[in-house]
C-alpha positions in Angstrom: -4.7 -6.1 -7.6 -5.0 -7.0 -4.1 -6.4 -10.1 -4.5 -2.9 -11.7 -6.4 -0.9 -10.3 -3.9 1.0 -13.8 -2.1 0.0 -13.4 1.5 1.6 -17.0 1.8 4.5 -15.7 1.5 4.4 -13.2 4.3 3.1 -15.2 7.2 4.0 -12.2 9.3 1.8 -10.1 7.7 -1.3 -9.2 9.1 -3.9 -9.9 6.0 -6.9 -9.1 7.9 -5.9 -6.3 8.6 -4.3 -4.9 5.2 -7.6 -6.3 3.5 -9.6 -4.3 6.2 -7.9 -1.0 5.7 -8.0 -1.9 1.7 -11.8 -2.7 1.4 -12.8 0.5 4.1 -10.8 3.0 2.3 -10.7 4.7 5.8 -6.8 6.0 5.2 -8.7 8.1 2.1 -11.4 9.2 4.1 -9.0 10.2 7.0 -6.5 12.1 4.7 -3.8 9.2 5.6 -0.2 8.5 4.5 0.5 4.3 3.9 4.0 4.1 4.2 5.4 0.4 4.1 8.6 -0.4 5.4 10.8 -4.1 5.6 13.4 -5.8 4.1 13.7 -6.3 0.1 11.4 -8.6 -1.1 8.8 -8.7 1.5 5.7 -7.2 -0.8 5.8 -3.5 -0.1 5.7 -2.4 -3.5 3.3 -4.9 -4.5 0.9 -3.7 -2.0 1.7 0.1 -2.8 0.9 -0.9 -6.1 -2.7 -2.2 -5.1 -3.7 1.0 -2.5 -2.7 3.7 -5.4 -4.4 1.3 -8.1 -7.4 1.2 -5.6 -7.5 5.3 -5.2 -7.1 5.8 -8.3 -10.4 3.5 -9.6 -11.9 5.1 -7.1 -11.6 8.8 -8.9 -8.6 10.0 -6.4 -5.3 11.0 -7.5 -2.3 9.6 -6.3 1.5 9.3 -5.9 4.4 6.9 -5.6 7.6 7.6 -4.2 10.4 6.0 -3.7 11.8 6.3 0.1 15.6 7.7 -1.5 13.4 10.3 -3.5 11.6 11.1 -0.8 14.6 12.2 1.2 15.9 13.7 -2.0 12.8 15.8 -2.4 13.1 16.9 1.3 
């Protein structure tokens, strides 16, 4: 999934570097939290999408939360 999201649109956003930490996997191996923040629209859920998409093809569980449930929930 990572490869349709429109890095185009986000010039600000660092694609080297998402692809790098995408294609190493190293936030798994480290027992890392992603969390994306920005304004509406700017991709986070697309690329939240494509990291629990990629853990989960890659035999790893995972969860998505919504930052207001999140707060809920703690």
């Amino acid at each position: 999934m990572i490869e349709t999201f429109p890095f185009e649109r986000q010039p600000k956003l660092n694609q080297k570097k998402i692809l790098a930490l995408y294609d190493s996997f190293s936030f798994m191996k480290n027992n890392q939290n992603i969390v994306w923040l920005g304004r509406t629209g700017c991709g986070k859920t697309g690329l939240a999408t494509s990291f629990l998409t990629h853990a989960i093809n890659q035999g790893h569980s995972g969860r998505y939360v919504l930052f207001a449930e999140l707060v809920a929930e703690l």
